[in-house]
C-alpha positions as CSV (number, residue, x, y, z in Angstrom):
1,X,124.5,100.4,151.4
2,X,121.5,98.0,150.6
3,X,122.0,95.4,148.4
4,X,120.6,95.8,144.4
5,X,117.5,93.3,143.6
6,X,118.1,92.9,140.0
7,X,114.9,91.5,138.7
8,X,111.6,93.2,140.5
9,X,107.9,93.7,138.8
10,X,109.5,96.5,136.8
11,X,112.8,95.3,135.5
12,X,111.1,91.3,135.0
13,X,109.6,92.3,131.9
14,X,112.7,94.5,129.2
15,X,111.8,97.2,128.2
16,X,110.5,97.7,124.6
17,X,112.7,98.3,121.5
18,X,113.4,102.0,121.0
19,X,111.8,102.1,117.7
20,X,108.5,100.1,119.4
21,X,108.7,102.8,121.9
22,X,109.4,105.6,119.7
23,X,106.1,104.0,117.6
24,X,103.9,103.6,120.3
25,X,104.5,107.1,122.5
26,X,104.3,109.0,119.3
27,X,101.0,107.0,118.4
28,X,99.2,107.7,121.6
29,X,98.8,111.4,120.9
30,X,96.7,110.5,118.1
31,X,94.5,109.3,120.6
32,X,94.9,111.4,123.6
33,X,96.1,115.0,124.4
34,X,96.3,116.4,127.8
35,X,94.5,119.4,130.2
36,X,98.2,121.8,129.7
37,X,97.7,121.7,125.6
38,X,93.6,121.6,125.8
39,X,93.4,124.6,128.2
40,X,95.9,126.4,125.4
41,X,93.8,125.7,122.8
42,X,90.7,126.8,124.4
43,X,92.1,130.2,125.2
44,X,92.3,130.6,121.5
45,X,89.4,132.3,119.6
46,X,89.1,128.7,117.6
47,X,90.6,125.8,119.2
48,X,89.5,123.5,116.2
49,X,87.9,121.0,118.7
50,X,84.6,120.7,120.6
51,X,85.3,120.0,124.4
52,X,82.7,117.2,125.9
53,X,82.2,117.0,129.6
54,X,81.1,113.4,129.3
55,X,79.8,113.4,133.3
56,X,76.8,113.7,134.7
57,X,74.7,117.1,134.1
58,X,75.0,117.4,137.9
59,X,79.0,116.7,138.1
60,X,79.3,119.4,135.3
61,X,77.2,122.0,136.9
62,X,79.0,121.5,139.7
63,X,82.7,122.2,138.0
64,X,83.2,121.7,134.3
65,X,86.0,123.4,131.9
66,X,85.2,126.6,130.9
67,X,83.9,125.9,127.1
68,X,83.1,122.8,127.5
69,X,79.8,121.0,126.7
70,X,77.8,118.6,128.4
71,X,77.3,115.1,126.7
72,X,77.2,112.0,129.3
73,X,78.6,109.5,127.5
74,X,75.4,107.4,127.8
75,X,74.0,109.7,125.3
76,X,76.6,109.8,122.7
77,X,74.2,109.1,119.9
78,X,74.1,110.3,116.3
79,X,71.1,112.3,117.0
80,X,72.4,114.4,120.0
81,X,75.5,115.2,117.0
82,X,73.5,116.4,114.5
83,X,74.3,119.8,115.0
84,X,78.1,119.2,114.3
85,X,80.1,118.2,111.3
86,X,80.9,114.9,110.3
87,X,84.6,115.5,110.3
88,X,84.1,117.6,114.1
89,X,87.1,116.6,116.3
90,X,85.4,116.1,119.7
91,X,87.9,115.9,122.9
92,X,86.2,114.1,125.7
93,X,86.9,114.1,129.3
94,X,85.6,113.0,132.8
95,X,86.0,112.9,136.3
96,X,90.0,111.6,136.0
97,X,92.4,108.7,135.6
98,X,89.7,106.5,138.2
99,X,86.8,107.0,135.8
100,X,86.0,105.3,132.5
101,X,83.6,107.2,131.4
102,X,86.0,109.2,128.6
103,X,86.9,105.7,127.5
104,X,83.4,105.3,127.3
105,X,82.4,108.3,125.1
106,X,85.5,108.3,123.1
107,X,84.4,104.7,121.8
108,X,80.7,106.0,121.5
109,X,82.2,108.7,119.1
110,X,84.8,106.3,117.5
111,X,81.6,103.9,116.6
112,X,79.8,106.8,115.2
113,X,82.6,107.4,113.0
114,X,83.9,111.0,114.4
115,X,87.4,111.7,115.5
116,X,88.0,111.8,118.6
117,X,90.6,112.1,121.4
118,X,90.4,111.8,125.1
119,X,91.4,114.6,127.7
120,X,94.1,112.4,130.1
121,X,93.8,113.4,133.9
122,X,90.1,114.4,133.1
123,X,88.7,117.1,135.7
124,X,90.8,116.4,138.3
125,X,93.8,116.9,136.1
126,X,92.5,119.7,134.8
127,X,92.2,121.2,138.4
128,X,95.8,119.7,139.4
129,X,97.1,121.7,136.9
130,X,95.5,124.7,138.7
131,X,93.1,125.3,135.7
132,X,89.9,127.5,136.8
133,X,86.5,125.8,136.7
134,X,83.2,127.1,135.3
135,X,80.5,126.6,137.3
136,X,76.6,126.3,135.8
């Protein structure tokens, strides 16, 4: 039996607090949610969110989620908004955990003062998940 290394890059730092824990993991759903719970939602006749492909127009012609709108997150402005309340909850999502870009729009959004969350595994989550794709 190989012998134990007790300190490595994951046990050199301790692990936080339970209570720091239990604040942080709880916090990070008020800024993300994920494809499994978005896809629910969406099958809904009012998921109480607008779904922004935040990628190209060409990426989401190629392959977007099915409700979803196209809004590169270069073009998150207040004007390109207009049509939607001011308390809108937009979730934002891109190509997946190697892209920025929902980073990107979520700020965009978070500047302009609308709530927002973030989609986590983006597209290719969404696809991992075995999700079906709209295409157009």
């Amino acid at each position: 039996m190989p012998e134990l290394r007790t300190t490595n890059a994951v046990t050199d730092v301790p692990a936080a607090p339970s209570e720091a824990a239990v604040e942080h993991f709880e916090a990070s759903h008020a800024f993300e949610t994920d494809c499994w719970d978005v896809h629910d939602a969406m099958c809904g006749s009012d998921p109480g969110f607008v779904l922004l492909d935040v990628r190209s127009p060409e990426l989401y012609a190629a392959g977007h989620a099915p409700g979803a709108v196209s809004l590169p997150h270069g073009r998150i402005i207040e004007r390109n908004l207009e049509s939607y309340p001011a308390d809108t909850l937009f979730v934002v999502y891109c190509a997946g955990p190697h892209c920025n870009g929902a980073d990107r729009g979520a700020a965009r959004l978070a500047r302009l003062g609308r709530p927002v969350k973030k989609m986590i595994g983006g597209i290719e989550g969404w696809k991992d998940e075995g999700f079906d794709l709209e295409v157009g």
